[in-house]
C-alpha positions in Angstrom: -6.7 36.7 -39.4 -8.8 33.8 -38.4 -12.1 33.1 -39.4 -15.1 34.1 -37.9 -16.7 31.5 -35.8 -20.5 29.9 -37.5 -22.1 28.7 -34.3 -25.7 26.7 -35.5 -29.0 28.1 -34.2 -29.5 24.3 -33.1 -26.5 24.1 -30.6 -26.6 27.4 -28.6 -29.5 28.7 -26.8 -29.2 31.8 -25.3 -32.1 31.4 -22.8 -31.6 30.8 -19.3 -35.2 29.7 -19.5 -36.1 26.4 -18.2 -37.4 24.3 -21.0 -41.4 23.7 -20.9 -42.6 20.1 -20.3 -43.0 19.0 -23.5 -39.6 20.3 -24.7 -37.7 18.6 -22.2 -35.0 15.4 -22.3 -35.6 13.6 -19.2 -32.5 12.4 -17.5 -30.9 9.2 -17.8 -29.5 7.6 -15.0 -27.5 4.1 -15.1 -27.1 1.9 -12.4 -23.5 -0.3 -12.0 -24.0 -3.3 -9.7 -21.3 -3.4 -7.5 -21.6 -6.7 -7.0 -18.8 -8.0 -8.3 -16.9 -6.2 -5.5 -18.8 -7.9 -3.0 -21.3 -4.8 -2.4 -24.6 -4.6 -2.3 -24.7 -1.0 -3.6 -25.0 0.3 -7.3 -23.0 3.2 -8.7 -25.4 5.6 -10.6 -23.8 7.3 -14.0 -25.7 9.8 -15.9 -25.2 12.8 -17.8 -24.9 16.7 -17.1 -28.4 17.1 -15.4 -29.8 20.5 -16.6 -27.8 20.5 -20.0 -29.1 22.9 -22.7 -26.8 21.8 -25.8 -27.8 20.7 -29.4 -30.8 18.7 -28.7 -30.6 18.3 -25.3 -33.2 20.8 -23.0 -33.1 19.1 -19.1 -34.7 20.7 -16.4 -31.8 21.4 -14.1 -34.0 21.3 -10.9 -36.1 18.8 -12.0 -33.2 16.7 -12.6 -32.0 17.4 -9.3 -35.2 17.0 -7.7 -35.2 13.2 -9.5 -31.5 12.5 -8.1 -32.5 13.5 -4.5 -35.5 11.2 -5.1 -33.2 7.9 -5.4 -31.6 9.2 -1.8 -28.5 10.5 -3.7 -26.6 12.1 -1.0 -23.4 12.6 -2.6 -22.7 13.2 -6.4 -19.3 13.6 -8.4 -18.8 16.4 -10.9 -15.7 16.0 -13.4 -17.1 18.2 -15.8 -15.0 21.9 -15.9 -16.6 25.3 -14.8 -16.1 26.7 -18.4 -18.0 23.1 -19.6 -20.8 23.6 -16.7 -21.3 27.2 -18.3 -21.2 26.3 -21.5 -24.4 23.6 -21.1 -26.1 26.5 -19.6 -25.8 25.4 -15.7 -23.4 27.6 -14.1 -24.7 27.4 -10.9 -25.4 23.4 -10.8 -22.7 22.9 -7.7 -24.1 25.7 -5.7 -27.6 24.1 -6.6 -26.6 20.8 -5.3 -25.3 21.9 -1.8 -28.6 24.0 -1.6 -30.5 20.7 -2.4 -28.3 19.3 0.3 -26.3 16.8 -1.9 -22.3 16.5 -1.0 -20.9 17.9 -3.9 -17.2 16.5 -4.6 -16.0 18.9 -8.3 -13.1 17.3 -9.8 -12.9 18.6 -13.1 -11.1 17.0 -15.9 -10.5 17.8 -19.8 -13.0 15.8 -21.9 -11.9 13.1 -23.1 -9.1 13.0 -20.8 -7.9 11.4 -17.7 -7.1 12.6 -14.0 -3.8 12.5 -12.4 -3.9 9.9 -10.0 -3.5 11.9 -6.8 -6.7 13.9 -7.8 -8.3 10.6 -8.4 -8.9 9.9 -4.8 -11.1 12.7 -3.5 -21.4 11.6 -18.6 -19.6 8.4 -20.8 -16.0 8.8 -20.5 -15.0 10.9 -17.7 -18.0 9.1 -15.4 -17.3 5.6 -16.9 -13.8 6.0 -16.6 -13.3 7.3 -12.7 -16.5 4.3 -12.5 -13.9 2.2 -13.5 -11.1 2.7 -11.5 -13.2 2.6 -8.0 -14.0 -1.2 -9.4 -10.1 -1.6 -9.9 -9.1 -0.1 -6.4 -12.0 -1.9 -4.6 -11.2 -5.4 -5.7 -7.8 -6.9 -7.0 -10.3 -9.5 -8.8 -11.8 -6.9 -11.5 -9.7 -6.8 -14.7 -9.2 -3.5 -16.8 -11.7 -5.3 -19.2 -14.2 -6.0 -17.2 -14.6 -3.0 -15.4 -14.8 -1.5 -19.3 -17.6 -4.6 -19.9 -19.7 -3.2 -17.0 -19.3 0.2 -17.8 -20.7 -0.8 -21.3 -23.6 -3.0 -20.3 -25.0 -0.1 -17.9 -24.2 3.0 -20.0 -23.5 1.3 -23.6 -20.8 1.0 -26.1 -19.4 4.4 -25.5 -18.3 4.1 -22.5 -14.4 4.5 -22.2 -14.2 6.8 -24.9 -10.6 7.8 -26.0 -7.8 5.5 -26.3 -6.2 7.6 -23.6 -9.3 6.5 -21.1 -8.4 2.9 -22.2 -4.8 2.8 -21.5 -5.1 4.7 -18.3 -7.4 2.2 -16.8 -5.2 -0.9 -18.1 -2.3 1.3 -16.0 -4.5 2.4 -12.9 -3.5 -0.3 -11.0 0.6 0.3 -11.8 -0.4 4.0 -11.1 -1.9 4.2 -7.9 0.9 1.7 -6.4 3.3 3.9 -7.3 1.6 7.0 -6.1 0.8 5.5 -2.8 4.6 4.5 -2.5 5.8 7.9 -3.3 3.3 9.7 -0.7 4.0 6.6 1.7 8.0 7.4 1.2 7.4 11.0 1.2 5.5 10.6 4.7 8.5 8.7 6.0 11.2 11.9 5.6 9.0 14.4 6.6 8.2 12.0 10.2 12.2 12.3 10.7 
């Protein structure tokens, strides 16, 4: 027989409410210079906008509402549906394409890492898919200082898990072996 379950008053809301002004976290957003790729653009990396967890009570269209406001036309999700449910914003992808942002959902296990042909299409998940683009853009970028950008823009968390840090060190290995077994792949199938 397991246990039951003690979930905390302070981590669970059950209110789909949107939190008044004063109660609200305002949304972080961090900008990577991609400079060092030769581009003039920054990356933005923030966390789940709308999240209602713990502490945390964001505004899910105000957050939206300040992303459009930077002329964010297309945004990245890698967090699951059962994690967007669980931070109270079910609804956040549909929310986006009604805001008109592209909305690309690639959903991987916190804490974890994505296989590399779903690569192509928060701190860890962001930082670490953040990452990679800086390895596949320029052959220049080491593992470690994609991780050092990472960590001056969105701190020392970034790259959590030792897992995030060894898949990044192997990205490179990775994606040249992927891209030879599609390219060898393509090459049968043509004949």
């Amino acid at each position: 027989m397991k246990p039951p379950i003690s979930i905390q008053a302070s981590e669970f809301d059950s209110s789909d409410e949107e939190p008044g002004e004063d109660e609200q976290t305002p949304i972080q957003i961090s900008w990577l210079p991609l400079s060092q790729i030769n581009c003039s653009q920054f990356l933005g990396l923030c966390a789940l906008p709308g999240c209602k967890f713990k502490d945390v009570r964001r505004n899910v269209h105000k957050d939206t509402e300040e992303l459009r406001s930077y002329g964010i036309q297309d945004i990245f999700v890698f967090c699951t549906r059962g994690e967007l449910s669980k931070y109270r914003v079910p609804n956040l992808l549909d929310l986006y394409q009604q805001y008109g942002i592209i909305t690309h959902h690639h959903p991987i296990p916190d804490g974890g890492t994505p296989d590399i042909d779903s690569c192509y299409g928060g701190l860890g998940r962001s930082c670490l898919v953040a990452a990679c683009l800086l390895l596949y853009l320029s052959d220049t970028v080491s593992p470690q200082q994609a991780i050092d950008s990472l960590r001056d823009v969105r701190g020392s968390g970034a790259i959590q898990t030792i897992k995030q840090y060894n898949y990044l060190h192997e990205f490179r290995d990775k994606l040249a072996s992927y891209l030879s077994t599609r390219e060898s792949l393509s090459r049968s199938v043509s004949r």
